[in-house]
ZATIKOL-49214 format. One line per field, with one value per residue: residue number from 1; residue in one letter; y, x, z of N, C-alpha, C in turn. Coordinates in steps of 0.001 Angstrom, whole numbers, m for minus. Layout:
N
num	NUM|...
residu	A|...
nY	Y|...
nX	X|...
nZ	Z|...
caY	Y|...
caX	X|...
caZ	Z|...
cY	Y|...
cX	X|...
cZ	Z|...
//
This chain:
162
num	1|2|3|4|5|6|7|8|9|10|11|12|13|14|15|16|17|18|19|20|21|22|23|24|25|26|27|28|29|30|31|32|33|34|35|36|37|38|39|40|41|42|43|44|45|46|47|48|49|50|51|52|53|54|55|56|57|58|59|60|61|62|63|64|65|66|67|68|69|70|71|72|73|74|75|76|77|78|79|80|81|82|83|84|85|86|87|88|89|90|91|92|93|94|95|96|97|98|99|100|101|102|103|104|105|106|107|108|109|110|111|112|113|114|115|116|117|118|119|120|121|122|123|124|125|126|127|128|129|130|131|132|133|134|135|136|137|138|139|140|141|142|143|144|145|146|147|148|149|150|151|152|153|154|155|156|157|158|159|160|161|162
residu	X|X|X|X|X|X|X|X|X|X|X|X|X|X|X|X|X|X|X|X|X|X|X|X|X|X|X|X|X|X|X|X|X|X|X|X|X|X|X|X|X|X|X|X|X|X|X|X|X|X|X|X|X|X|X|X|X|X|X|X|X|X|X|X|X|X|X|X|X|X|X|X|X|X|X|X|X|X|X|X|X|X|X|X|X|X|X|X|X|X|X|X|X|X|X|X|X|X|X|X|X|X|X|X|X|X|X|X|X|X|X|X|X|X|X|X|X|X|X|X|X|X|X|X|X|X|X|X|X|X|X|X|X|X|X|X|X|X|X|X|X|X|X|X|X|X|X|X|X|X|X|X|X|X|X|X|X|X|X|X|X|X
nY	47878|49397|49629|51973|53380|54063|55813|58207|59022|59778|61979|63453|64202|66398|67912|67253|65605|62630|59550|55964|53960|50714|48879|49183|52633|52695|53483|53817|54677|58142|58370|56649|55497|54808|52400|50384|49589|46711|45226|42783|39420|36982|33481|31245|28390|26351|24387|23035|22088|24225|27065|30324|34124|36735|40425|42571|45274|46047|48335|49091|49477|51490|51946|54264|53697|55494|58450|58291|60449|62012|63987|64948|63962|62131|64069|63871|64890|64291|61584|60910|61799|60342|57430|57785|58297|56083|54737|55362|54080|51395|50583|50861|48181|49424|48143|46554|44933|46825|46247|47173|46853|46247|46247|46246|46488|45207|43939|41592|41343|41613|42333|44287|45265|48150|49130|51544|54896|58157|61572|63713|66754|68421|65746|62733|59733|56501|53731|50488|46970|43531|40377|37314|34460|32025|28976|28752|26963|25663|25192|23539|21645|20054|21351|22203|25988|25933|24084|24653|26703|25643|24868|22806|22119|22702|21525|18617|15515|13676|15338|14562|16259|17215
nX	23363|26089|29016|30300|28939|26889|28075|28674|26144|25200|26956|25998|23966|23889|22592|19988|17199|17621|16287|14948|13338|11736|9830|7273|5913|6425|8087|11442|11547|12004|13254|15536|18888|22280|23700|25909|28841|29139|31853|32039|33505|32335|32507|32035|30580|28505|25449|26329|28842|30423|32721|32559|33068|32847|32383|30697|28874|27911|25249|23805|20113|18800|16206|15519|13887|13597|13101|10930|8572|10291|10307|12253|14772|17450|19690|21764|24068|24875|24731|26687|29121|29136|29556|32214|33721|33711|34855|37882|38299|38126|39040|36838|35781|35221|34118|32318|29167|26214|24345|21288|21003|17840|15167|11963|9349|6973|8522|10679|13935|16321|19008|18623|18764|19850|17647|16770|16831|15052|14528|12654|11530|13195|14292|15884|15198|16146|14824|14723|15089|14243|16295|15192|16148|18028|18919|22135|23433|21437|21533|24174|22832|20734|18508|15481|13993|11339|10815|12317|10600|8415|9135|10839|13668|17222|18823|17450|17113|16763|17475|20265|22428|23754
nZ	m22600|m22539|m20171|m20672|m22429|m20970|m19206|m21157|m21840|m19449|m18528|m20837|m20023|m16944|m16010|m15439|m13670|m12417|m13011|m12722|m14826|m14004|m14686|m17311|m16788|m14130|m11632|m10010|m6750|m5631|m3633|m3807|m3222|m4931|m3749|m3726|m6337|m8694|m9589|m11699|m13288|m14738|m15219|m16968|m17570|m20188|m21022|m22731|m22395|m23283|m22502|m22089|m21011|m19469|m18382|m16077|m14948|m12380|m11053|m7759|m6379|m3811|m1892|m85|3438|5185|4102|2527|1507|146|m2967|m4696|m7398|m7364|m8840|m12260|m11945|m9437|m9818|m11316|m9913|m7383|m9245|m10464|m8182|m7273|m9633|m8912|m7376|m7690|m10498|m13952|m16320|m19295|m21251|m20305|m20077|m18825|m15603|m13617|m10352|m8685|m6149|m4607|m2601|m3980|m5682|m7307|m6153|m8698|m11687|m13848|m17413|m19113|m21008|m23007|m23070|m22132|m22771|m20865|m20450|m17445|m17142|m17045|m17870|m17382|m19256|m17529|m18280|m17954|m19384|m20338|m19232|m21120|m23039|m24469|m25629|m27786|m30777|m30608|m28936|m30259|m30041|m30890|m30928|m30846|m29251|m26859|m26300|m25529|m22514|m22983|m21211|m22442|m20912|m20554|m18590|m20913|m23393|m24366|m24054|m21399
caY	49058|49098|50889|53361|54104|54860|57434|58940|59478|60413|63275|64976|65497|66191|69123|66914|64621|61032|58318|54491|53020|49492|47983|50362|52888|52222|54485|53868|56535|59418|58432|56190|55462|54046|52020|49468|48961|45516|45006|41188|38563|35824|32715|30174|27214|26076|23161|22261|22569|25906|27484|31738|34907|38269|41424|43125|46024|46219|49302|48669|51386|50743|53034|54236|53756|56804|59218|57731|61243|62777|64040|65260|62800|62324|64721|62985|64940|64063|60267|60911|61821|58871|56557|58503|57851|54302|53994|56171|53103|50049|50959|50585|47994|50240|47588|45844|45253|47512|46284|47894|45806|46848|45355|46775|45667|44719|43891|40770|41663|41717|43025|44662|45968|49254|49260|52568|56470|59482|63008|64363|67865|68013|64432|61607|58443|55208|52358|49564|45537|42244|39888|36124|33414|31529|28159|29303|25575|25395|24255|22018|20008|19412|21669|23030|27094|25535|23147|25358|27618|24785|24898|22078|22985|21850|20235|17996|14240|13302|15890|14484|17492|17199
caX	24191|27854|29289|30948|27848|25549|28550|28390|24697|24877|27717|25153|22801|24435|21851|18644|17375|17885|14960|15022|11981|11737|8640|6793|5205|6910|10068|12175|11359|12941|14050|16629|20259|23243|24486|27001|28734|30207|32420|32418|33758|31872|33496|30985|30415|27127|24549|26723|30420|31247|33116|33016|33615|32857|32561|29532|29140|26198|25261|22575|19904|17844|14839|15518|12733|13562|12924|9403|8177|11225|10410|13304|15211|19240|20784|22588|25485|25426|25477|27838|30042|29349|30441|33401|34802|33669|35897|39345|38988|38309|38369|35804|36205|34092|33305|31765|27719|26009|22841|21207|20430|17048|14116|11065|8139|6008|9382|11571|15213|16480|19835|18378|19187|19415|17093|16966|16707|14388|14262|11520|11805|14424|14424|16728|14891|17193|14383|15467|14708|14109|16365|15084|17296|18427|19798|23393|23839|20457|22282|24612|22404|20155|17164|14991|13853|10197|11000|12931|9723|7368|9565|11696|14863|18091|19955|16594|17975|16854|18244|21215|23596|25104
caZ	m22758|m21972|m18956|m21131|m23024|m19839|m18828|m21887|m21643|m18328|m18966|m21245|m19499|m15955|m15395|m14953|m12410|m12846|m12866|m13400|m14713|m14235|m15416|m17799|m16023|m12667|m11397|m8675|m6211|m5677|m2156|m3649|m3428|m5019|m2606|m4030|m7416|m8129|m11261|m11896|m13822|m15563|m15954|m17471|m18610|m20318|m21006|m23973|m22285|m23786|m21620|m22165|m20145|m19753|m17065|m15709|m13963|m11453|m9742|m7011|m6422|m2946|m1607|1584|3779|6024|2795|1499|1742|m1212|m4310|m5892|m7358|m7280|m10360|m12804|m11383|m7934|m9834|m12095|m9152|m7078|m9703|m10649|m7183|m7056|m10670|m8635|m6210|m8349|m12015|m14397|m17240|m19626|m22586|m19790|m19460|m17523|m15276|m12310|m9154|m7906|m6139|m3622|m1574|m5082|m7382|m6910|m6853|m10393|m12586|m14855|m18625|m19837|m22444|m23600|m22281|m22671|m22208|m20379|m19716|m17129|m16351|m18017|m17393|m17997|m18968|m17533|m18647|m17639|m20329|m19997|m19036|m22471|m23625|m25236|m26571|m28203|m31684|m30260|m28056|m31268|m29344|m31507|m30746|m30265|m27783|m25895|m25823|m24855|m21563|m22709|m21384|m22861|m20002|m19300|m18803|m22091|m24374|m24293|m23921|m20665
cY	48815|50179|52556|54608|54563|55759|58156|59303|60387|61925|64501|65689|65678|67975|68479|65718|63098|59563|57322|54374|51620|48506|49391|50966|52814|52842|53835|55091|56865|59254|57268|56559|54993|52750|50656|49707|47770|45775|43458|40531|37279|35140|31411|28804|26515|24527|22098|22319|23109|26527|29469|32526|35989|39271|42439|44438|46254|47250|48998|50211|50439|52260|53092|54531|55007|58039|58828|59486|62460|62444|64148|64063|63449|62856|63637|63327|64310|62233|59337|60824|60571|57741|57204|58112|56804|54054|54890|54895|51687|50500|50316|49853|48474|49771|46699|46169|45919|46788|46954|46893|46542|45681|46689|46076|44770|44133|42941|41734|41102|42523|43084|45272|47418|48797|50268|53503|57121|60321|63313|65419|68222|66726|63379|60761|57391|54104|51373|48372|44271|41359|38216|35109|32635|30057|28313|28184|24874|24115|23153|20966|19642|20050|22673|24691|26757|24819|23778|26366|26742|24595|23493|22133|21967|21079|19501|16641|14007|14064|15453|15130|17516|16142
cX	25513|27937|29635|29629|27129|26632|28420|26740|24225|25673|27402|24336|22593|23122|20370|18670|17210|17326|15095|13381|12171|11288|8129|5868|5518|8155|10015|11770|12543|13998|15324|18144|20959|24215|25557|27360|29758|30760|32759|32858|33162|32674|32253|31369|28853|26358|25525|28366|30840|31429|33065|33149|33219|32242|31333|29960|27560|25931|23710|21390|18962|17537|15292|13958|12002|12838|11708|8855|8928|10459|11111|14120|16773|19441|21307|23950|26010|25782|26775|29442|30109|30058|31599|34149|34891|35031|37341|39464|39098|37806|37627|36439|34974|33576|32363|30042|27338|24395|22841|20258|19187|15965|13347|9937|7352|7078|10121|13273|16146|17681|18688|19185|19070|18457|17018|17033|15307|14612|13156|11519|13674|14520|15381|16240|15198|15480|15096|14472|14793|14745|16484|16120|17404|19374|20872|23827|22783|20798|23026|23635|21164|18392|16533|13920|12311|9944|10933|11351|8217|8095|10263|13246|16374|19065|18512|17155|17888|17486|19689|22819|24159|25389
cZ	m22027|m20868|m19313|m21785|m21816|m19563|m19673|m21587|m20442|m18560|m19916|m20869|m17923|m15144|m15093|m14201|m13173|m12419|m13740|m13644|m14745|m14538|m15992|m16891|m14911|m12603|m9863|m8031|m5362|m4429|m2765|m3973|m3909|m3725|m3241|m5622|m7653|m9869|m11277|m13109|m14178|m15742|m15966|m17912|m18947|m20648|m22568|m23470|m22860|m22889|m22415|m20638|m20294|m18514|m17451|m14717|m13185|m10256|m9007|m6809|m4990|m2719|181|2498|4733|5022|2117|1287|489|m2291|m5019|m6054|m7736|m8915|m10866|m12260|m10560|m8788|m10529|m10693|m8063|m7693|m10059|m9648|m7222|m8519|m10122|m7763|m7086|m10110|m12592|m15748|m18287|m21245|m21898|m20064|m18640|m16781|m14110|m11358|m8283|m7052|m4767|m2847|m2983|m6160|m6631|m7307|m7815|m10986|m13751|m16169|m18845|m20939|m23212|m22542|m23006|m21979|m22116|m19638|m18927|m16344|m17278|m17262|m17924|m17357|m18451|m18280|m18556|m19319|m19868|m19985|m20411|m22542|m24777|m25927|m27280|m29622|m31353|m29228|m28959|m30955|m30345|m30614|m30111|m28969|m26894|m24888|m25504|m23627|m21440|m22483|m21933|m22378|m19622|m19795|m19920|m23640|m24901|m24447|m22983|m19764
//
């Protein structure tokens, strides 16, 4: 999901509370926070010397440990307004990717995907999603889709791609 699209989503429904899930079945709890957002720049280059580019936006969410004990969870308002300031200080490029930087005692820390939304009552819960690391020069380094998924990866010495 793009940055622009999660504000839109968020701006409709600024009257209910606002829950990540991050593995099915699994929410962030309630005790967390926003605490950073980064807006970055990609500048790549891959297993096949293709060089691309492109801008992320990564808002972090951490669990405060003081708060284990909260139920209610942060409004969409109150997060609407958080990022709002964060984009008056460093604007938002809003065709950018959006992921969310989480992790906990049982979860490695992970950018995650939007994957979708639902409405539940008054809740807006942004799925999030794990999207697997990928060989982007599969065609040019002559790697067939099978390979790749027998865990041959396409920079291995013998492929001869880089």
């Amino acid at each position: 999901m793009k940055t622009q699209e999660f504000f839109y989503v968020l701006e409709q429904h600024k009257n209910k509370s606002l829950l990540f899930e991050y593995a099915p079945d699994l929410l962030v709890g309630a005790n967390y926070h926003i605490t950073e957002v980064k807006h970055l720049t990609i500048d790549s280059v891959d297993c096949g010397s293709q060089t691309d580019a492109w801008k992320e936006t990564i808002v972090q969410l951490w669990e405060s440990p003081n708060e284990l004990d909260k139920t209610e969870y942060m409004t969409v308002y109150k997060a609407l307004a958080i990022l709002k300031k964060v984009g008056t200080m460093k604007p938002y490029t809003l065709d950018s990717e959006l992921k969310l930087e989480y992790s906990n005692a049982s979860f490695h820390t992970a950018q995650l995907f939007v994957n979708d939304f639902e409405i539940q009552g008054d809740q807006l819960i942004v799925k999030l999603a794990i999207e697997k690391t990928d060989c982007k020069a599969k065609e040019l380094c002559g790697v067939p889709e099978k390979e790749v998924e027998k865990a041959e990866a396409c920079c291995s010495p013998s492929s001869g791609c880089c």
